[in-house]
N, C-alpha and C positions, 0 to 999 in steps of 0.2 A: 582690799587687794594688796597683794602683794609685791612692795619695791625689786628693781631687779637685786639690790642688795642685801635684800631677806627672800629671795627665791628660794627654794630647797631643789637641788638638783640632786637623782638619785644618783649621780656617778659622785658624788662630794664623800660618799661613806666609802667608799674605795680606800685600802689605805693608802696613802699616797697621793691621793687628788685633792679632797678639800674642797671648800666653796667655789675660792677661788679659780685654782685650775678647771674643778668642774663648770662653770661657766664661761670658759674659753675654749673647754669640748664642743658645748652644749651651741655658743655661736657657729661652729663650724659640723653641724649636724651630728655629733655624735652623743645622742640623749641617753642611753642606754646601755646596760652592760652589754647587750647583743651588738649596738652600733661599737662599741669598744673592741668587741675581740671582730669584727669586720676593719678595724683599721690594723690593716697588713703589712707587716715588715717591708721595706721598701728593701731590704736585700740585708743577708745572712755573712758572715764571716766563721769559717770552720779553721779554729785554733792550729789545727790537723795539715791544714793546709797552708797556713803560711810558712814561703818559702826567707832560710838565714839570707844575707844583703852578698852572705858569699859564697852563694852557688845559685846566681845568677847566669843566663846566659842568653845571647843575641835569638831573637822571634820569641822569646817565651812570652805566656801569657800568667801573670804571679798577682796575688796579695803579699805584701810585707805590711811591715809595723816595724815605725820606727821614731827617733826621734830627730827633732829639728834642727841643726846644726847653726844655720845659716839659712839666710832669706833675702830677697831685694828683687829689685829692676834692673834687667841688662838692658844697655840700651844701643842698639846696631841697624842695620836696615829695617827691620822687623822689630820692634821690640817685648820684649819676652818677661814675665813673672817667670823667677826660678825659687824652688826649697833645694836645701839638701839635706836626707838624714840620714841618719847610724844609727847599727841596731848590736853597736859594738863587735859585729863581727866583717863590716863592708861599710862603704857608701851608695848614695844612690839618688843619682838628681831628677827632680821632676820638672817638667815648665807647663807654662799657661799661653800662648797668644792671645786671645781673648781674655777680656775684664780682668784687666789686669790692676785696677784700682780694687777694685773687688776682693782679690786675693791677697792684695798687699795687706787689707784690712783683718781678714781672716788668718794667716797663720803669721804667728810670733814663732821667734827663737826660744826654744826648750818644749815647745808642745810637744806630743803625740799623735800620729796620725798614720792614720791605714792607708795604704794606696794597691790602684790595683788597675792594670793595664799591660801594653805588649812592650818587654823591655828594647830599646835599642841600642847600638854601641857608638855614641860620638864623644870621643873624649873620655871616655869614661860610659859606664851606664847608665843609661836614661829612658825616663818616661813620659810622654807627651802627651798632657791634656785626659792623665788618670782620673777616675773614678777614685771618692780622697772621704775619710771618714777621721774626724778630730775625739780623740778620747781626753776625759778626764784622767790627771794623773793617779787617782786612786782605785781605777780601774785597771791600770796598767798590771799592776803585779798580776793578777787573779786570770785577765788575759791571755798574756803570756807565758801561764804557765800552767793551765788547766788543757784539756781538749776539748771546752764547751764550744757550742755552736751560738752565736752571739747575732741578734736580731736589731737591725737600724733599722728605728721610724721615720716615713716621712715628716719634717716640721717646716719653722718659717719664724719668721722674728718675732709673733705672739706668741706661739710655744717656749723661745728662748725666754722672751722675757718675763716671762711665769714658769719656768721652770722644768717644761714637759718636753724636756729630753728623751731621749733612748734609756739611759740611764736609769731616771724614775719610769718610763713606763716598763721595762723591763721587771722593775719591784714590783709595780701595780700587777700586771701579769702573774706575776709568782704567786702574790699571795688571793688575787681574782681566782685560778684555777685549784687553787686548796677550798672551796667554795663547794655546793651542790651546784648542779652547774643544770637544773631541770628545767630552767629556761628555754634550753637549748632543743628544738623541734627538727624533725628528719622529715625533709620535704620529699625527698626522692623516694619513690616505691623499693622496698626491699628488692624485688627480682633485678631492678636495676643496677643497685648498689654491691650485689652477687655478683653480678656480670660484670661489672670494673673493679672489683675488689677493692671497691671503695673503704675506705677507712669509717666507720662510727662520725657523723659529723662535729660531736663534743671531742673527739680524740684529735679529730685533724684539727682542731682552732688550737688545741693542746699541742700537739707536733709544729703548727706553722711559729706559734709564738717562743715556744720553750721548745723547739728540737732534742730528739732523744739522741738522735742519728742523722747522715743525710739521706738515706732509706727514708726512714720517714718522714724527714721534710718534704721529699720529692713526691712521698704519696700524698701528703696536704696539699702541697701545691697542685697536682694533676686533680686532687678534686675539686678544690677553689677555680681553679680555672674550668674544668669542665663545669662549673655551677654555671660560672658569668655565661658558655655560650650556651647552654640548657635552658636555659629559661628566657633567653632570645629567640634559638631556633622554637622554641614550644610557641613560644606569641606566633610567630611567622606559622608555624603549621597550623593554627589553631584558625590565624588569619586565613589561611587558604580553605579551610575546612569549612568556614563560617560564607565566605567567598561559594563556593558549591552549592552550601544549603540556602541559598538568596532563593527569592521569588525570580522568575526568570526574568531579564533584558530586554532587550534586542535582536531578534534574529535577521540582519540583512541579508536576507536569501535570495532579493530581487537582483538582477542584472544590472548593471550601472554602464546605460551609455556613455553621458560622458567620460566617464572613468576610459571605457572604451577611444573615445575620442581623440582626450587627452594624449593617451600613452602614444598612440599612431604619429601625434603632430608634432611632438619631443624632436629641436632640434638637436639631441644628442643622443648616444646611447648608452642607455641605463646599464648599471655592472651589477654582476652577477650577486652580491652583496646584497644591491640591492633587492634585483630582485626576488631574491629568495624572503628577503626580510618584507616584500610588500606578501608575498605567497601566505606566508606564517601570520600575519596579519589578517588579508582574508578570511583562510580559515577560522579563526577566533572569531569573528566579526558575523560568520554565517551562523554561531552557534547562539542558543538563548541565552545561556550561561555568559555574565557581563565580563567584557575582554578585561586581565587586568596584565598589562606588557609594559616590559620596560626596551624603549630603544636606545640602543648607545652607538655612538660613531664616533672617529675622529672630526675636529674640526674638514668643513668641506667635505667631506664624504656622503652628502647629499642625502639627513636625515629629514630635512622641509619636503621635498621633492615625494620621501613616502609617507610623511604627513596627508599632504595635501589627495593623493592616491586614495587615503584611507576614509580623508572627510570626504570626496565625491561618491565614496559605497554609502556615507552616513545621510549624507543629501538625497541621493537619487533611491533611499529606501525610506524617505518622506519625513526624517527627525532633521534636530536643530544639532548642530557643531558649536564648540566652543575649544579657542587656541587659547591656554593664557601664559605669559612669560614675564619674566622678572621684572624687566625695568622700561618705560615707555620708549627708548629707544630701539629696544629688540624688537618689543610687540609692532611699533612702528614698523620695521623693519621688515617684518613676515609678513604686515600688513599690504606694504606695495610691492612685493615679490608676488604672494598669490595674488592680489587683484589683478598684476599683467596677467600671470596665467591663466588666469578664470573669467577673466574678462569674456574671451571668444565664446566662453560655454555658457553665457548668463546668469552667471553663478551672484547672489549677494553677498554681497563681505562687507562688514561693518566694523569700525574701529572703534573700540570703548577704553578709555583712558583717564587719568586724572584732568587732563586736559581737552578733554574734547567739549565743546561748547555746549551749553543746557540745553542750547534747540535740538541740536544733533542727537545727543543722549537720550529725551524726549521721544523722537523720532524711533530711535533701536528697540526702546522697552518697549513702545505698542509695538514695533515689528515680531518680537519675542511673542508675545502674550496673545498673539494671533495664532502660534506653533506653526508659520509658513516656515519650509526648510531656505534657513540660513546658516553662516558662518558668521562668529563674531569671534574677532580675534583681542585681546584686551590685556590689560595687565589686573592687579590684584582689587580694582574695578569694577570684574564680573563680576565680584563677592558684595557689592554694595548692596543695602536695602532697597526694594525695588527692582530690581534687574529680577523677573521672573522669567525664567526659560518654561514656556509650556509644553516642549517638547523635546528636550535635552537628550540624545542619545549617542553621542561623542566626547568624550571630554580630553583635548591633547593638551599635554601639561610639557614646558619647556624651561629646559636647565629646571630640572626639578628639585633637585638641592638645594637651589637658593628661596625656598617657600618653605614656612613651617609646616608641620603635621596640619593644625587646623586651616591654615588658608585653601589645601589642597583639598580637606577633606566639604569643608564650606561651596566648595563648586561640584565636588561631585553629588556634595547630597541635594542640588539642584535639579538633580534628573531621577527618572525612576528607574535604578542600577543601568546609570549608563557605559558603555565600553569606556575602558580607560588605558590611555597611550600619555606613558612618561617618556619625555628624552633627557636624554643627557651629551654633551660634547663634552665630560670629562671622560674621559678614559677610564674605568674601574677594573682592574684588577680581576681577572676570573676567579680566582680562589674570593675576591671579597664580595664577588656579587652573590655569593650565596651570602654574606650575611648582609651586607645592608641592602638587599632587593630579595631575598629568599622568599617570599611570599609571592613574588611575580615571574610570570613568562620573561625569558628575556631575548632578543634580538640584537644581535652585533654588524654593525656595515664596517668590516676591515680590510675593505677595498676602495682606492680613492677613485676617482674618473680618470680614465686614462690619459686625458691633457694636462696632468696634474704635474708640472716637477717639483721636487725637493727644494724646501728654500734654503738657500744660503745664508749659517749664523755664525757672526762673528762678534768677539768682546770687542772691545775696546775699549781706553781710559779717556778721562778726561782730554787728558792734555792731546788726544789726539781728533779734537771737536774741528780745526778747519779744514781735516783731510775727510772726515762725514761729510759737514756739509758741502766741500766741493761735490762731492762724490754724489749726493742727493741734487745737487743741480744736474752734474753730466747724465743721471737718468731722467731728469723732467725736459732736458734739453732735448732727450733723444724721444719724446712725447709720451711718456711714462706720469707717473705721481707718486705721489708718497705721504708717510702718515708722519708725526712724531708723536710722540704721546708722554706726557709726564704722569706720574703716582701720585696716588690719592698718601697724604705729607700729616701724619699724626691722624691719621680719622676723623681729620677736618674736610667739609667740602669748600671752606672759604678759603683754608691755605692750599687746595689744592687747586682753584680755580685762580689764586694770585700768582702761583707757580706756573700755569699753564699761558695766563692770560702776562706774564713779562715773559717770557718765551716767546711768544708770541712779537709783541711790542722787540723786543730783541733783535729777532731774526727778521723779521720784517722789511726793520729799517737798517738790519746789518745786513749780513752773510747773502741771506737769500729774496734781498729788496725786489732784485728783477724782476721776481715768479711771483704769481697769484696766487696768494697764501689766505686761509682764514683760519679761524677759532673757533673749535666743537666744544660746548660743558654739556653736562646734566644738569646747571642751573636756567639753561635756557628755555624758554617755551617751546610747546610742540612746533605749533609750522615754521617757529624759526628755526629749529635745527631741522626741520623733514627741507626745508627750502637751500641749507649751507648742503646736507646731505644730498638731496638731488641733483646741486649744482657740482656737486664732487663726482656723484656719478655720470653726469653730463660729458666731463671733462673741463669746466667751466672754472674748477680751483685747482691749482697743482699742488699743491701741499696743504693736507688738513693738519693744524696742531692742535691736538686734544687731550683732556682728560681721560680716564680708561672708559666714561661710555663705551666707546669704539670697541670693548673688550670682547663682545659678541654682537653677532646682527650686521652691522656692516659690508656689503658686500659689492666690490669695484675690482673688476677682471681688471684695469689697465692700473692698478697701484701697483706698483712692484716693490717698494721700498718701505721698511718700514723701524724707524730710529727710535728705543724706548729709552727715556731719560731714567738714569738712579733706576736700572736694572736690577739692581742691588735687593731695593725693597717690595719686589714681585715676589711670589711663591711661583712654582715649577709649573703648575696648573695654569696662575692668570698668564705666564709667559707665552705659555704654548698657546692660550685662546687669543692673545693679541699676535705671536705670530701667524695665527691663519686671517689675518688680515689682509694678507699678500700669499702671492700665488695661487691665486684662485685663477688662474686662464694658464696658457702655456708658456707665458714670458717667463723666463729668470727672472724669481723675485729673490729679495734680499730681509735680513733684520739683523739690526744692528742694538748691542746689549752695551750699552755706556753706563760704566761706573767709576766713581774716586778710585783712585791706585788700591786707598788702604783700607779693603772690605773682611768682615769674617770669613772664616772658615766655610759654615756653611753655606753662605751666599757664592763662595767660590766654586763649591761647589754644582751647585745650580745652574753659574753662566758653563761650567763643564759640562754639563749634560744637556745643556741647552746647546752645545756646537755640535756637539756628536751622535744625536738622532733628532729626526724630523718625526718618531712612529711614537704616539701617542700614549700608549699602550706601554710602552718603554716607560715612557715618562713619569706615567701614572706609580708604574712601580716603587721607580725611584722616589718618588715625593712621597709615595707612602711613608717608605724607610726614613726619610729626613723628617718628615713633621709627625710622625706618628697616627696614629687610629684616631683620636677623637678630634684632632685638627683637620684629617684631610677630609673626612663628612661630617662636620660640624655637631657631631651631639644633640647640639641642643637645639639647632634649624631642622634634622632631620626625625628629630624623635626615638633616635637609636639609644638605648641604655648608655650608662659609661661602664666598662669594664674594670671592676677592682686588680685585676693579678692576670689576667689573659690580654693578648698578645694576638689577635689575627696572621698579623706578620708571620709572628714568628711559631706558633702556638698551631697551624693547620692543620695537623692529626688528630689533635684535642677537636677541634672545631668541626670535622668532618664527620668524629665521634658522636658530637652533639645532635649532632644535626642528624642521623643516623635513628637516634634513638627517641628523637623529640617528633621526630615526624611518625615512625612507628609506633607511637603511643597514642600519638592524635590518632592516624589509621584504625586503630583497634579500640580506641574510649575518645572519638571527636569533641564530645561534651565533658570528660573529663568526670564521668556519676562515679566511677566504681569507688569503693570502699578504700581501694588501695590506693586512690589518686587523690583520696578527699584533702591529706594537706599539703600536697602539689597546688590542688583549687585554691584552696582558702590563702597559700603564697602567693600566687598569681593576681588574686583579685586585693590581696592586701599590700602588696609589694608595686604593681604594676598595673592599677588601676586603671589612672589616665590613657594606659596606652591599652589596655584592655575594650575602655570605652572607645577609642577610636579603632577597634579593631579594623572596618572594613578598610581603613584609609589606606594606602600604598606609602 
């Protein structure tokens, strides 16, 4: 066998790579000359279009190249990283607020460097926090004074320190594409590639790398991007096609008194939201064909409420229900919500947990394995060996994002194709819910209950902590409650529960000694937190301090107030799920977003849009934009591809495209036999296996 220091990697005969660098590919998954021309320009520079330093002018948006004059730290309220350079015909200053040690490290005086951003006029002209690309100075001549179109690679400090810059992989490119290049396989069916006047796919890896033109870079790129969502939307249509051809479900055709019951004795009234969205449910539910729906709502908007509607059609038509959610608090959570509710109807609810005692557990699985209709609500639990549902024909799945593809899929294949109800309290994007839900019905509740008002959000800094906490007494005073809640501090649960639990000890015996305070973690046992919990909702503690537990599930009409510590380090999602902790009844509630004075840009941004809507929906948008596509659905939790060169964001004409032609393909070849789709197939099942085999999963 071979040491890794005599491996033969075949990208080493490349000229330009070599053992060495090809083993540094080869760590970071690019084995092959096809993984090679898949690693894509992270962005182009057109000679053509850089603008001289003097004809510049205020809103413009420019690349220049120039050189480095001068560099340092200014140091003033804010302190700032600044360059400046000359391109001998102007000047032109760039700065940094952020990582600013960073920058100080990266440009010296006499570099080269690209920049490229919206000019402004202080002082002179300026650019703030450009987009900055450093050349070698023997690139400079040939730059400057060619009209080539010039392609920067992604890299990282092992590329630097071997060598695999832009520079060399630019050679490697040159002399890769003087090659026969019959490697190169056209997955797309000719009628297709007619129809968008697609480029030859060996041409477009040829235009995206070595640009002839920006014509043709734009046509490589529209079809690298239309690839990425092609061969998503085709899983999804293929999933839904596969979905049809099932042996049949469930059909609840029968009548559901209780359901009847229920709805009658509701001390409130349900909004039209909802019930349109229990209506749509129904119907799916009456057909044999297995429901597969996605429900989404704002925090509060009462997505439990048509849950629980849906498990008494699955009850009262003689199968078994299963709720399961992320974390033992939530499920806890839903757990003594429906058992009030379903108490009066003699409904069985069962709680299965990491925590729930062997007697108990014991007790649930012969309940199961009898097939008497129950509900069991649980966390990742019901997936345990043992747990046999003999009669599975609900499966509600909650905050479904935070489960991998297999955990979800492991409970549904518990039943014989049973209906399947996802929710989510994130807010998604309607242009995204086509692609990360496109295989599913979907259902929107974007109407809250009319006792619902708006909570009041406000930042605040540190130094303004004894005017909060007076503030959270005069509401506990006036017989109100409230939360505070500290961040989970590096991905630790230990630093975050010593954070919470001196908070705690802190306040206590400081500020808020008078008031009956406790301590919520996630390191606590179940009936000790179900027991601080109930005693919260009792009204028995006025002030919970906790860890983000409380991020979902939590649910006490009379808290009104709700304080998150180091607001800073929340994303826009956990923010707005931990403000629907408050406001859930008609009192004025409040949240309060505390951070150090001297936070990033984009954090600052976040406590901004966190004061200036309460609408979810909103929210969601914006987080998209700030963290991008594979942060804000997780990639790799939800089993979504990662896009090389598309953009959902920004890229939705491409994507409507896809989707357009991926599903009319399935419609007319479901199985994908014809002749002209055979190496569409043979990509699919080579590329996209795993997520192939889980097709039926949601």
């Amino acid at each position: 066998m071979k040491t890794p220091s005599e491996q033969e990697y075949e990208l080493q005969f490349l000229k330009g790579i070599g053992p060495k660098r090809a083993a540094v590919l080869f760590k970071y998954g690019i084995k092959t000359r096809e993984d090679l021309l898949n690693f894509f320009p992270r962005r182009h520079i057109d000679r053509s279009r850089i603008i001289p330093l003097s004809s510049l002018s205020p809103e413009q948006e420019v690349t220049v190249i120039g050189k480095i004059e001068a560099a340092g730290i200014r140091r003033s309220r804010r302190p700032m990283f600044y360059i400046v350079i000359s391109d001998e015909s102007g000047l032109l200053e760039a700065i940094w607020f952020n990582s600013i040690n960073y920058f100080k490290n990266l440009f010296k005086v006499g570099d080269w460097v690209s920049l490229s951003g919206k000019v402004v006029f202080y002082r002179g002209y300026q650019l703030t926090h450009p987009d900055y690309d450093l050349f070698e100075s023997a690139e400079i001549d040939n730059l400057l004074n060619t009209g080539k179109i010039i392609s920067f690679y992604p890299g990282n400090d092992t590329f630097k320190r071997s060598g695999l810059n832009s520079k060399t992989l630019r050679r490697t490119f040159h002399f890769l594409f003087k090659e026969k290049l019959d490697f190169i396989r056209e997955m797309l069916p000719e009628s297709l590639r007619r129809a968008r006047a697609f480029l030859e796919r060996a041409e477009a890896y040829r235009q995206i790398h070595e640009p002839r033109d920006m014509t043709h870079l734009d046509r490589a790129i529209y079809r690298f991007k239309f690839e990425d969502f092609f061969f998503l939307q085709l899983m999804l249509a293929l999933q839904r096609a596969h979905r049809k051809a099932l042996p049949d479900g469930f059909a609840f055709d029968k009548k559901s008194p209780r359901l009847e019951k229920f709805y009658k004795t509701l001390p409130f009234k349900m909004t039209e939201a909802q019930k349109k969205t229990v209506k749509e449910i129904r119907k799916d539910m009456r057909r044999p064909e297995p429901m597969n729906r996605l429900l989404q709502g704002d925090v509060g908007s009462g997505k439990t409420l048509v849950a629980v509607m849906a498990i008494l059609i699955a009850l009262d038509n003689g199968v078994q229900a299963a709720l399961m959610a992320p974390t033992e608090i939530l499920a806890e959570q839903h757990f003594f919500t429906i058992q009030k509710w379903l108490k009066p109807l003699k409904v069985d609810v069962h709680l299965l947990t990491g925590s729930t005692s062997a007697k108990k557990r014991k007790a649930i699985k012969e309940e199961l394995e009898t097939g008497a209709p129950c509900l069991v609500v649980g966390t990742h639990a019901l997936n345990e060996p043992g747990v046999g549902f003999k009669n599975l024909g609900l499966v509600i799945i909650d905050e479904q994002h935070r489960f991998g593809v297999m955990q979800r899929g492991r409970l549904i294949e518990r039943g014989a194709h049973p209906d399947v109800l996802v929710m989510t309290a994130t807010p998604i994007p309607r242009t995204l819910a086509l692609t990360a839900y496109g295989s599913l019905d979907v259902s929107i509740i974007d109407e809250m209950p009319a006792n619902r008002r708006p909570v009041a959000t406000v930042w605040r800094f540190e130094n303004r902590a004894a005017q909060i906490y007076d503030f959270i007494g005069e509401r506990v005073r006036a017989g109100e409650q409230a939360y505070i809640v500290y961040p989970l501090v590096e991905e630790s649960e230990k630093l975050d529960l010593k954070a919470a639990t001196e908070g705690f000890e802190l306040l206590s015996k400081g500020s808020l000694s008078r008031f009956r305070i406790s301590l919520l973690h996630g390191r606590m046992k179940g009936p000790e937190k179900e027991k601080i919990m109930s005693a919260f909702a009792r009204g028995e503690i006025d002030i919970m301090i906790s860890t983000t537990v409380i991020e979902v599930g939590v649910d006490v009409a009379n808290a009104t107030v709700i304080l998150i510590e180091h607001a800073e380090r929340f994303g826009l999602s956990q923010l707005h799920q931990l403000r629907g902790r408050v406001g859930r009844s008609a009192k004025k509630s409040y949240c309060i977003l505390k951070t150090p004075y001297n936070i990033g840009e984009t954090a600052q941004q976040r406590m901004k849009i966190m004061t200036e809507t309460n609408d979810g929906f909103i929210i969601a948008e914006k987080d998209l934009k700030l963290r991008g596509w594979g942060d804000f659905f997780g990639t790799r939790q939800s089993g979504m591809p990662e896009f090389k060169l598309a953009n959902p964001i920004e890229d939705r004409e491409i994507l409507e495209q896809a989707r357009e032609d991926a599903f009319g393909l399935v419609a007319e070849d479901p199985l994908l036999r014809k002749e002209a789709h055979s190496e569409l197939k043979r990509f699919m099942q080579e590329n996209l296996k795993e997520r192939m085999d889980l097709i039926r999963i949601s």
